[in-house]
PyMOL Python script that loads the backbone (N, CA, C, O; Angstrom):
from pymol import cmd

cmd.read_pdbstr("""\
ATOM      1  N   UNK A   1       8.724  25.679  16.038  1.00  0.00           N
ATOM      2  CA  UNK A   1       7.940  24.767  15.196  1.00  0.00           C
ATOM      3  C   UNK A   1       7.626  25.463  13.868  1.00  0.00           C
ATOM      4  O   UNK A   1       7.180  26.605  13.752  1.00  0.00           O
ATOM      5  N   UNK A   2       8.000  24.392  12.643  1.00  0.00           N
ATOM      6  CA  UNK A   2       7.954  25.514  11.659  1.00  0.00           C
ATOM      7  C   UNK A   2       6.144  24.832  11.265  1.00  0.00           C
ATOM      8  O   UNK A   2       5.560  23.871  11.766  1.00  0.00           O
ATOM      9  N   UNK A   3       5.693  25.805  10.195  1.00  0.00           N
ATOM     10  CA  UNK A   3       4.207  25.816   9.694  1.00  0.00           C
ATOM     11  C   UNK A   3       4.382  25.089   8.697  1.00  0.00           C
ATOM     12  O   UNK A   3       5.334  25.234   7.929  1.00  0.00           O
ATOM     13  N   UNK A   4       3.382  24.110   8.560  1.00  0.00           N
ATOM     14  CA  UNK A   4       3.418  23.521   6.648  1.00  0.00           C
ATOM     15  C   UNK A   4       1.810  24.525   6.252  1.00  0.00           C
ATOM     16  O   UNK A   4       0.780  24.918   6.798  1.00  0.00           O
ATOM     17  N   UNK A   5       2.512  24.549   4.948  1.00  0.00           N
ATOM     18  CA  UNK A   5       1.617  25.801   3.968  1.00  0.00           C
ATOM     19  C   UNK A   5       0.186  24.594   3.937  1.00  0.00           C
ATOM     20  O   UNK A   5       0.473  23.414   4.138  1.00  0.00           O
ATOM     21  N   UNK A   6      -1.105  24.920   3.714  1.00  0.00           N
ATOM     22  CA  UNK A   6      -2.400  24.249   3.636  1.00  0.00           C
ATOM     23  C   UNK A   6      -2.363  23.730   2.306  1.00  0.00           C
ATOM     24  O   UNK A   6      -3.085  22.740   2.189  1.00  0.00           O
ATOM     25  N   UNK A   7      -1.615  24.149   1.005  1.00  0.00           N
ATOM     26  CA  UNK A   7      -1.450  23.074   0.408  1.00  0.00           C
ATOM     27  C   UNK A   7      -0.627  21.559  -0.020  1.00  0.00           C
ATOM     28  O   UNK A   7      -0.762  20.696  -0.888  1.00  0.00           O
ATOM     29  N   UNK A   8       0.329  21.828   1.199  1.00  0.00           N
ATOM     30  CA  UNK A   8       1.099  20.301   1.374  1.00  0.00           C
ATOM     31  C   UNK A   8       0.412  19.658   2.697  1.00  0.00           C
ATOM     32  O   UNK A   8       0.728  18.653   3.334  1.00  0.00           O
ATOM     33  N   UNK A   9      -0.440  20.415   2.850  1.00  0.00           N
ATOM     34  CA  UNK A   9      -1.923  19.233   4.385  1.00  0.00           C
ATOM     35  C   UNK A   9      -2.724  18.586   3.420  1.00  0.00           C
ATOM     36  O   UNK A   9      -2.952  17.377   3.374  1.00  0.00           O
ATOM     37  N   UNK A  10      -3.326  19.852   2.305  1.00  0.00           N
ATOM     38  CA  UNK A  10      -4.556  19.188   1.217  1.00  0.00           C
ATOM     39  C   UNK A  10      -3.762  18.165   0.432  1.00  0.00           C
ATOM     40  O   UNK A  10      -4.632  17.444  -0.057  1.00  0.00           O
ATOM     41  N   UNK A  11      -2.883  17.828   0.147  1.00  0.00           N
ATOM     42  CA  UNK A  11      -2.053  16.942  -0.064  1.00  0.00           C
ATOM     43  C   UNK A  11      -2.334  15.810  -0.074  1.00  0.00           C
ATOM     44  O   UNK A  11      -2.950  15.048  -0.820  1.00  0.00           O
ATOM     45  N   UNK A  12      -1.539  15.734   1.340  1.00  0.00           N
ATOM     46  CA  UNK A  12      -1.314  14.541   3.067  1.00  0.00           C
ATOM     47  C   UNK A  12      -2.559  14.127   2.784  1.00  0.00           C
ATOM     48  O   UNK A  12      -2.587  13.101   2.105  1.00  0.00           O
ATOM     49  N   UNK A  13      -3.746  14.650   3.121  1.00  0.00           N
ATOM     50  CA  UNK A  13      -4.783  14.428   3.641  1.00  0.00           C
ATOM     51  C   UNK A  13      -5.341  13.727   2.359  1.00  0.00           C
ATOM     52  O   UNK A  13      -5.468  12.505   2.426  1.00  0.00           O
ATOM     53  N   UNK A  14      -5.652  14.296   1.317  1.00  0.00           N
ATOM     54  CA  UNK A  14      -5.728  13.579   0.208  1.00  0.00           C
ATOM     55  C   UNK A  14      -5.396  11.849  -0.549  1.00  0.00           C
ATOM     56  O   UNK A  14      -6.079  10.975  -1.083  1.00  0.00           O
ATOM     57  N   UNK A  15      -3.999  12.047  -0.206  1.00  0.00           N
ATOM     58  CA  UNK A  15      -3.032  10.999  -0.207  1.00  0.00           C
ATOM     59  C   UNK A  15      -3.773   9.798   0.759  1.00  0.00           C
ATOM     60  O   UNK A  15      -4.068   8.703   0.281  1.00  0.00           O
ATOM     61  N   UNK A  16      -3.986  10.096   1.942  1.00  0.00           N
ATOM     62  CA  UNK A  16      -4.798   9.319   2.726  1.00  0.00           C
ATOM     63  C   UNK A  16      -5.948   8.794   2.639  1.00  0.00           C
ATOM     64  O   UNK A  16      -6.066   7.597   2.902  1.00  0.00           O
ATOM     65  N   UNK A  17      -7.185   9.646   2.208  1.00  0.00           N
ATOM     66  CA  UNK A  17      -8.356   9.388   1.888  1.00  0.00           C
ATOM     67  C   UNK A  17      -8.126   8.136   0.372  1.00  0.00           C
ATOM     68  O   UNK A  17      -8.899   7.212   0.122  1.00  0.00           O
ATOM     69  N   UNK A  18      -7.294   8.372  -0.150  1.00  0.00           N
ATOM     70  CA  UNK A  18      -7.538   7.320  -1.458  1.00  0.00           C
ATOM     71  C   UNK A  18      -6.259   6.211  -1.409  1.00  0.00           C
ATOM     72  O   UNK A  18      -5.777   5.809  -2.468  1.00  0.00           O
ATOM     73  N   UNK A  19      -5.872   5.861  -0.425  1.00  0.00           N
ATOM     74  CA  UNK A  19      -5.145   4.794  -0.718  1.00  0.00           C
ATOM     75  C   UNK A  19      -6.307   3.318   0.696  1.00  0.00           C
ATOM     76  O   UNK A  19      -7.232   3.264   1.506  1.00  0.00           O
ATOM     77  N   UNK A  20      -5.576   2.757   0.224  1.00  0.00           N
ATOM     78  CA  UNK A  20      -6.535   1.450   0.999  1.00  0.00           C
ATOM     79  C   UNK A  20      -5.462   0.597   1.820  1.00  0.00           C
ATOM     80  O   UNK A  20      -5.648   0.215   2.976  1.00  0.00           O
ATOM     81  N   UNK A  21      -4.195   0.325   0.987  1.00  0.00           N
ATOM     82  CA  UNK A  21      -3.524  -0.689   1.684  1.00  0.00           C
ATOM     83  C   UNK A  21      -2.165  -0.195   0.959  1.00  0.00           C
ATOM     84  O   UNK A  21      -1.956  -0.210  -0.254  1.00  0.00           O
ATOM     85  N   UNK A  22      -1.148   0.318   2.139  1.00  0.00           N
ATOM     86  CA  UNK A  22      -0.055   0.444   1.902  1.00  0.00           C
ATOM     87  C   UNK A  22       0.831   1.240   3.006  1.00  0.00           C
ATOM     88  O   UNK A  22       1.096   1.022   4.188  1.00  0.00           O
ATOM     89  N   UNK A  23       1.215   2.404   1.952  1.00  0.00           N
ATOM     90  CA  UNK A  23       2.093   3.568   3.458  1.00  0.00           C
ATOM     91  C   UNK A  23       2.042   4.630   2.780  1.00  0.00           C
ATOM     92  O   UNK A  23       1.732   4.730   1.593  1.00  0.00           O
ATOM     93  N   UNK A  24       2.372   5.527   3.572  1.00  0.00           N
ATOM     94  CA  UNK A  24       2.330   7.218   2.682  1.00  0.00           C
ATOM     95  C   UNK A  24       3.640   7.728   3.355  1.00  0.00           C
ATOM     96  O   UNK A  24       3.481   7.813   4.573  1.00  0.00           O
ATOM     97  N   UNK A  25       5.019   8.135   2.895  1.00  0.00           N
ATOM     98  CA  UNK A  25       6.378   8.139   3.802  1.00  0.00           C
ATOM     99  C   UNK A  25       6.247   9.501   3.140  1.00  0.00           C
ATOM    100  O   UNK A  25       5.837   9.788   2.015  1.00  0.00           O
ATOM    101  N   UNK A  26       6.795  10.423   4.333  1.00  0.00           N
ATOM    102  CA  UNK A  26       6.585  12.182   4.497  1.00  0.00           C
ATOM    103  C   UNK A  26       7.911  12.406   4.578  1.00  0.00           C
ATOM    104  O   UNK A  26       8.489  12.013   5.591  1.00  0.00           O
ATOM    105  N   UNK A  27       8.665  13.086   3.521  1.00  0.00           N
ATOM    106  CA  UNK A  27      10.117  13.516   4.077  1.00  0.00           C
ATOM    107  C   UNK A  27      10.021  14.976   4.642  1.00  0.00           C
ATOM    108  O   UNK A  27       9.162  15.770   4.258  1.00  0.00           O
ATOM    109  N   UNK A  28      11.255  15.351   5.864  1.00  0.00           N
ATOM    110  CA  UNK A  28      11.224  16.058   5.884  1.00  0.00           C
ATOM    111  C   UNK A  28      12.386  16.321   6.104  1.00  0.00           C
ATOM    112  O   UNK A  28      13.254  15.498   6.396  1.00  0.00           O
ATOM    113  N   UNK A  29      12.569  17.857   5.951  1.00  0.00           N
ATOM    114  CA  UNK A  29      14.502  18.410   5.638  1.00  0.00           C
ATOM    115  C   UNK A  29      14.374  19.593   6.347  1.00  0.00           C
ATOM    116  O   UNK A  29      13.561  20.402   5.900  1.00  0.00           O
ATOM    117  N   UNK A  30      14.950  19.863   7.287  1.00  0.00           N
ATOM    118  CA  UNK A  30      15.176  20.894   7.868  1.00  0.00           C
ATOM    119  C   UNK A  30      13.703  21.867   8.218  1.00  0.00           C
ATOM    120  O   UNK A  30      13.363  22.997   7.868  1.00  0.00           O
ATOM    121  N   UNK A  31      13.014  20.738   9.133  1.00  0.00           N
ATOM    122  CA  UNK A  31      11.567  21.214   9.419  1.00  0.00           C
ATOM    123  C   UNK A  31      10.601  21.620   8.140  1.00  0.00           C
ATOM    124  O   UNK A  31       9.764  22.516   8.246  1.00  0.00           O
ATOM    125  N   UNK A  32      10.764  21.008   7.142  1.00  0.00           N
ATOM    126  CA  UNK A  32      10.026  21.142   6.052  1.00  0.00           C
ATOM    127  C   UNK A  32       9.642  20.275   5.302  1.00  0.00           C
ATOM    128  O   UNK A  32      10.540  19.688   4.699  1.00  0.00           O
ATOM    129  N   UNK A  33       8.204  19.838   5.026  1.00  0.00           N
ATOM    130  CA  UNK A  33       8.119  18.513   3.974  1.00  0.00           C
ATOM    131  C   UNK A  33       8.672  18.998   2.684  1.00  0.00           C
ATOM    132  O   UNK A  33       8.749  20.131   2.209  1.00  0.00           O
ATOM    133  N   UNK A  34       8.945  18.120   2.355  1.00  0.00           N
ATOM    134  CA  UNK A  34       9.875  18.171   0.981  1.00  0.00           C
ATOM    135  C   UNK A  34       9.488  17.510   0.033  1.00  0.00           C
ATOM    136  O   UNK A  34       9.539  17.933  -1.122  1.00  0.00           O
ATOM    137  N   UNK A  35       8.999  16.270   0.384  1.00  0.00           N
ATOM    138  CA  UNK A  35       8.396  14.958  -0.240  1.00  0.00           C
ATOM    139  C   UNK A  35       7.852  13.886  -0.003  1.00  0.00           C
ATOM    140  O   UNK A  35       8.289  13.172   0.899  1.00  0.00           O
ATOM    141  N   UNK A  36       6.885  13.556  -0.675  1.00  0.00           N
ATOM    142  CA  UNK A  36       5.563  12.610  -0.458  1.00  0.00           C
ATOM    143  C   UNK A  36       5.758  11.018  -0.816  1.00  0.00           C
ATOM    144  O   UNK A  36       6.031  10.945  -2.014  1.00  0.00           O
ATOM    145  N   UNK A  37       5.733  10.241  -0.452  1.00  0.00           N
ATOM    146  CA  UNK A  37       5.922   8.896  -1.287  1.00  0.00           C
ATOM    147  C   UNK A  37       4.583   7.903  -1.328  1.00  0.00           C
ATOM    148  O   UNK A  37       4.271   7.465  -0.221  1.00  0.00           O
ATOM    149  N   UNK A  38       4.179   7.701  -1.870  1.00  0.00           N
ATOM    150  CA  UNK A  38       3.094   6.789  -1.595  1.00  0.00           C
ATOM    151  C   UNK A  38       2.914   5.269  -2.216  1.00  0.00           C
ATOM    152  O   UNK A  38       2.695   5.135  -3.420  1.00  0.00           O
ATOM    153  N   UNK A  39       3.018   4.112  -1.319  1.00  0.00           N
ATOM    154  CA  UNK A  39       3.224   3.032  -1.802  1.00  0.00           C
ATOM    155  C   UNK A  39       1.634   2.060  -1.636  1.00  0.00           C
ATOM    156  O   UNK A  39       1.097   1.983  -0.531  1.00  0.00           O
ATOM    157  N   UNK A  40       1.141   1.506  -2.640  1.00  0.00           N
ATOM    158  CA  UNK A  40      -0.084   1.478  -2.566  1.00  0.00           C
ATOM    159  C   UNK A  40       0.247  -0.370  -2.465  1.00  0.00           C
ATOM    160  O   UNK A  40       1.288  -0.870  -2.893  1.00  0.00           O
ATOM    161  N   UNK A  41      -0.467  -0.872  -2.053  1.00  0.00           N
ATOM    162  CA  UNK A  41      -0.603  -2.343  -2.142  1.00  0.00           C
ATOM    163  C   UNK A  41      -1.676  -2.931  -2.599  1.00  0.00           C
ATOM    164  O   UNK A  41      -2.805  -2.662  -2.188  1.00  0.00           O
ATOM    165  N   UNK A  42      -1.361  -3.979  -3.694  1.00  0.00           N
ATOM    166  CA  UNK A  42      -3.098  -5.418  -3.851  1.00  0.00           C
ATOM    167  C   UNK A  42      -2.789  -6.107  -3.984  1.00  0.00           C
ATOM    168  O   UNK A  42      -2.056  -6.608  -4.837  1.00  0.00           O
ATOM    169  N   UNK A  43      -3.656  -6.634  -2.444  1.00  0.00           N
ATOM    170  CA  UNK A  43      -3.887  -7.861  -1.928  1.00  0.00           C
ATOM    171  C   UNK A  43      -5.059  -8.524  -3.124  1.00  0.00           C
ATOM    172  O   UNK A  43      -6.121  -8.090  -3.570  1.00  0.00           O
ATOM    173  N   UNK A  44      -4.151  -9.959  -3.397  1.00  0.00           N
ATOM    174  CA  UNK A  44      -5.191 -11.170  -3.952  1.00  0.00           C
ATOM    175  C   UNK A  44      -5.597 -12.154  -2.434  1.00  0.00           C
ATOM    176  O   UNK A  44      -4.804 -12.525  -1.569  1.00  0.00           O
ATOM    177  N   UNK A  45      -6.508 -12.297  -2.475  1.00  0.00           N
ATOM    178  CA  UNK A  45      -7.095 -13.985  -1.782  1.00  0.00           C
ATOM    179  C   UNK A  45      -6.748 -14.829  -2.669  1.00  0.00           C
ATOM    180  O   UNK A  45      -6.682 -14.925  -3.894  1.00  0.00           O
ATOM    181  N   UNK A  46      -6.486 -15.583  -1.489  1.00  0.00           N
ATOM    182  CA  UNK A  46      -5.378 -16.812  -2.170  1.00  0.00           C
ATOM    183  C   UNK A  46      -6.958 -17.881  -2.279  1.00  0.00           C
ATOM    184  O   UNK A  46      -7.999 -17.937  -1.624  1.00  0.00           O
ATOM    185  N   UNK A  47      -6.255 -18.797  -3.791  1.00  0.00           N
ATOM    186  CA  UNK A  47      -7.441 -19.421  -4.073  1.00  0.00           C
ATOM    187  C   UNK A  47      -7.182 -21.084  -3.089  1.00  0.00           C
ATOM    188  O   UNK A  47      -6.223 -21.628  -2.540  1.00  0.00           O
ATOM    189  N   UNK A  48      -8.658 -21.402  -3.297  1.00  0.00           N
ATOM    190  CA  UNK A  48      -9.083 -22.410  -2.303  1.00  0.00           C
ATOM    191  C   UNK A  48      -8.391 -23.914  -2.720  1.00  0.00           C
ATOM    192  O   UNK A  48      -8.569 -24.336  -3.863  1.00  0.00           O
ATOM    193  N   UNK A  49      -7.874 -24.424  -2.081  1.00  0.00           N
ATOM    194  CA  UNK A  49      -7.036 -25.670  -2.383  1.00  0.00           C
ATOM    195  C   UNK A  49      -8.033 -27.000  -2.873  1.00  0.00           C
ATOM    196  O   UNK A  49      -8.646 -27.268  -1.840  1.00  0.00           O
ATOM    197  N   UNK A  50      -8.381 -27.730  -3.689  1.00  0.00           N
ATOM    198  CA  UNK A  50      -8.664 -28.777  -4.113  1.00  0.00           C
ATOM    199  C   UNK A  50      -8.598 -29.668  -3.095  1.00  0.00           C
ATOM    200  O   UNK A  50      -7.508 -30.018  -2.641  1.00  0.00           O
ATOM    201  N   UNK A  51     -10.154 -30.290  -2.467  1.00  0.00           N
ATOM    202  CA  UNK A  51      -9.861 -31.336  -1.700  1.00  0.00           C
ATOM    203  C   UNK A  51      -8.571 -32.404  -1.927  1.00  0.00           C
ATOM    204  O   UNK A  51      -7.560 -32.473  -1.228  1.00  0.00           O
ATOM    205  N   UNK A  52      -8.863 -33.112  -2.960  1.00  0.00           N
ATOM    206  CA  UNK A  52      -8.796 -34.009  -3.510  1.00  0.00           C
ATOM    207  C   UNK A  52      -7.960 -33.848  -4.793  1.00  0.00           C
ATOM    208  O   UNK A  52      -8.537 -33.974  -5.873  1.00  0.00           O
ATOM    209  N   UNK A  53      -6.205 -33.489  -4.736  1.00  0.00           N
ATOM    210  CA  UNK A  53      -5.255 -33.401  -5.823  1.00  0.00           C
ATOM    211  C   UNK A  53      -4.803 -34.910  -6.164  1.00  0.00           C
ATOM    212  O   UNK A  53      -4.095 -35.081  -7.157  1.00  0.00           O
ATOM    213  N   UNK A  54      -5.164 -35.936  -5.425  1.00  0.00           N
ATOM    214  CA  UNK A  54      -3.984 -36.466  -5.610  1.00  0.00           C
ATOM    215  C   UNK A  54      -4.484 -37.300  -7.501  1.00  0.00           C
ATOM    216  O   UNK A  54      -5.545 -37.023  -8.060  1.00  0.00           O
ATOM    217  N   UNK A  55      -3.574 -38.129  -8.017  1.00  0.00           N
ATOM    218  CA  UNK A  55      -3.808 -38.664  -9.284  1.00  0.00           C
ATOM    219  C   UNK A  55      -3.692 -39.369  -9.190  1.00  0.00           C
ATOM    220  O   UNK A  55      -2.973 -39.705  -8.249  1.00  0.00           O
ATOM    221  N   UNK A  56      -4.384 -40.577 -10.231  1.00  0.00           N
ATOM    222  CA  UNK A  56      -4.342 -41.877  -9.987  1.00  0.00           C
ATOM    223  C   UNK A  56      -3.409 -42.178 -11.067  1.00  0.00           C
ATOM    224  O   UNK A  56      -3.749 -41.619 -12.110  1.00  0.00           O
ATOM    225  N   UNK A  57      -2.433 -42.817 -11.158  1.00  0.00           N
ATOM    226  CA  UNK A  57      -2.192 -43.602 -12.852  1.00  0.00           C
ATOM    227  C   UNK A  57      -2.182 -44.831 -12.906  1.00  0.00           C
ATOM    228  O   UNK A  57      -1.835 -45.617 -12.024  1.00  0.00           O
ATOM    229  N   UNK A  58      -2.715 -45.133 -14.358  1.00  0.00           N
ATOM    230  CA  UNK A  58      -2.409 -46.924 -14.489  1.00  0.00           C
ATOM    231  C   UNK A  58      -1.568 -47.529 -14.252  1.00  0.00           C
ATOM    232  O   UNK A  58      -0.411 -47.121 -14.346  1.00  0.00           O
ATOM    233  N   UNK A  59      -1.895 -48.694 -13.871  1.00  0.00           N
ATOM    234  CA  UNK A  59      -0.537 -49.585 -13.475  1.00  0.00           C
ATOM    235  C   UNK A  59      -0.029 -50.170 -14.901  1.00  0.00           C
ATOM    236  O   UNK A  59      -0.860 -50.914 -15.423  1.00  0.00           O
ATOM    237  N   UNK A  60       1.067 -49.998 -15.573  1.00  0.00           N
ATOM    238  CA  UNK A  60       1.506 -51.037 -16.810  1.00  0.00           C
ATOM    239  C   UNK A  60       2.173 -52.687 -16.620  1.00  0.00           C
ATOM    240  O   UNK A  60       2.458 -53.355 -17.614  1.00  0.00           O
TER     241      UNK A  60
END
""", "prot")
cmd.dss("prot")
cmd.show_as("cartoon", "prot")
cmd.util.cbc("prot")
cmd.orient("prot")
């Protein structure tokens, strides 16, 4: 089992504490992180639908 050095954990760990909504993808190469990816996501709430869309038009 190889060791990761304490500054690619303070990293990781980092990376984690400040994201909210997404993924954090860890490469690793020959028992070694290599590289970090971090994909962050924002979410909107979807807005509230209008009872009442429909339209009236005049009759000609």
């Amino acid at each position: 089992m190889t060791t990761i050095d304490q500054e690619k954990i303070d990293y990781i760990v980092g990376m984690l504490q400040d994201i909210k909504y997404g993924s954090l993808v860890i490469t690793i190469h020959e028992g070694h992180v290599i590289q970090v990816d971090s994909i962050e996501k924002k979410r909107f709430a979807p807005k509230s639908k209008p009872t009442n869309t429909r339209v009236l038009q005049a009759s000609k």
